[in-house]
C-alpha positions in Angstrom: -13.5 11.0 -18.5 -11.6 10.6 -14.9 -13.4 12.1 -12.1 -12.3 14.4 -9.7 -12.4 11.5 -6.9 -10.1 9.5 -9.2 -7.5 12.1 -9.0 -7.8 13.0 -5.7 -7.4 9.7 -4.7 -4.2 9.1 -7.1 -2.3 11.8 -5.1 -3.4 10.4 -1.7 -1.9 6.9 -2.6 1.3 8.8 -3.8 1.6 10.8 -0.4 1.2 7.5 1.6 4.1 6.2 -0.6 6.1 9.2 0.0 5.7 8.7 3.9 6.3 5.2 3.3 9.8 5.7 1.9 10.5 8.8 4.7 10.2 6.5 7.5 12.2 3.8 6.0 15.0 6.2 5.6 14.3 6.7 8.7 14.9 3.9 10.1 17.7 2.8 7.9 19.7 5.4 9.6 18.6 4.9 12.6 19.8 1.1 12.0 23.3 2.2 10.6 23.9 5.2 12.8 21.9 5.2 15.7 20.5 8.6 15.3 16.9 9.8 15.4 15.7 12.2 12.2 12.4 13.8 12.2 10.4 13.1 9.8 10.3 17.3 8.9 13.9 17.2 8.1 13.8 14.6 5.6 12.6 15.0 1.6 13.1 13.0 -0.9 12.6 14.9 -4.8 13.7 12.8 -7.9 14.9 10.4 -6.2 17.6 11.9 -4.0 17.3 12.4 0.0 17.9 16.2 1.3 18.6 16.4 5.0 18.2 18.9 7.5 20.3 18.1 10.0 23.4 19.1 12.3 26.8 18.7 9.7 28.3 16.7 12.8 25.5 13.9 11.4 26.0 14.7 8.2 28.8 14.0 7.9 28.5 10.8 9.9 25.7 9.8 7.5 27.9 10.5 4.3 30.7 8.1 5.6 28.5 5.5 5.8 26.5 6.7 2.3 27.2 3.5 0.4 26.0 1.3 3.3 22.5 3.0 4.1 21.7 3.9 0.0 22.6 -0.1 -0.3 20.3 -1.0 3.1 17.4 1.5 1.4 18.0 -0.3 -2.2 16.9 -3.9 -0.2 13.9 -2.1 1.6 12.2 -0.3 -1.7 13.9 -1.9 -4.5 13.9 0.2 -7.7 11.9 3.1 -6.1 15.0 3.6 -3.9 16.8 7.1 -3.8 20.1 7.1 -5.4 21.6 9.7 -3.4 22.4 11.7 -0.2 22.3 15.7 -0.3 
């Protein structure tokens, strides 16, 4: 039977994961752009990253799509988003 404990500590290693990933978008777009994202304004659900941002850096961040999905592939291999929103 799994314990409580197990579970709860299941989810809390696939939070840190999920923070994990944030900031490395993060920083890949910080690397290909040279804009600054909070951390708030990014999500990342099945595997496709939703911004909040200003559509001025949007749109900045959509022209160079291909390079920062393909930056983000090297950083977290196959648990890399496929996709910009």
């Amino acid at each position: 039977m799994i314990e409580i404990k197990d579970l709860l500590l299941k989810f809390n290693s696939l939070l840190i994961f999920e923070n994990s990933k944030i900031e490395t978008v993060k920083k890949v777009i910080f690397e290909v752009i040279g804009i600054q994202i909070k951390n708030e304004d990014i999500k990342i659900k099945n595997n496709v990253i939703y911004l909040n941002i200003k559509p001025i850096y949007k749109n900045e961040i959509f022209l160079r799509k291909d390079e920062i999905l393909l930056k983000l592939e090297k950083s977290l291999c196959k648990k890399s988003p496929q996709n910009i929103v």
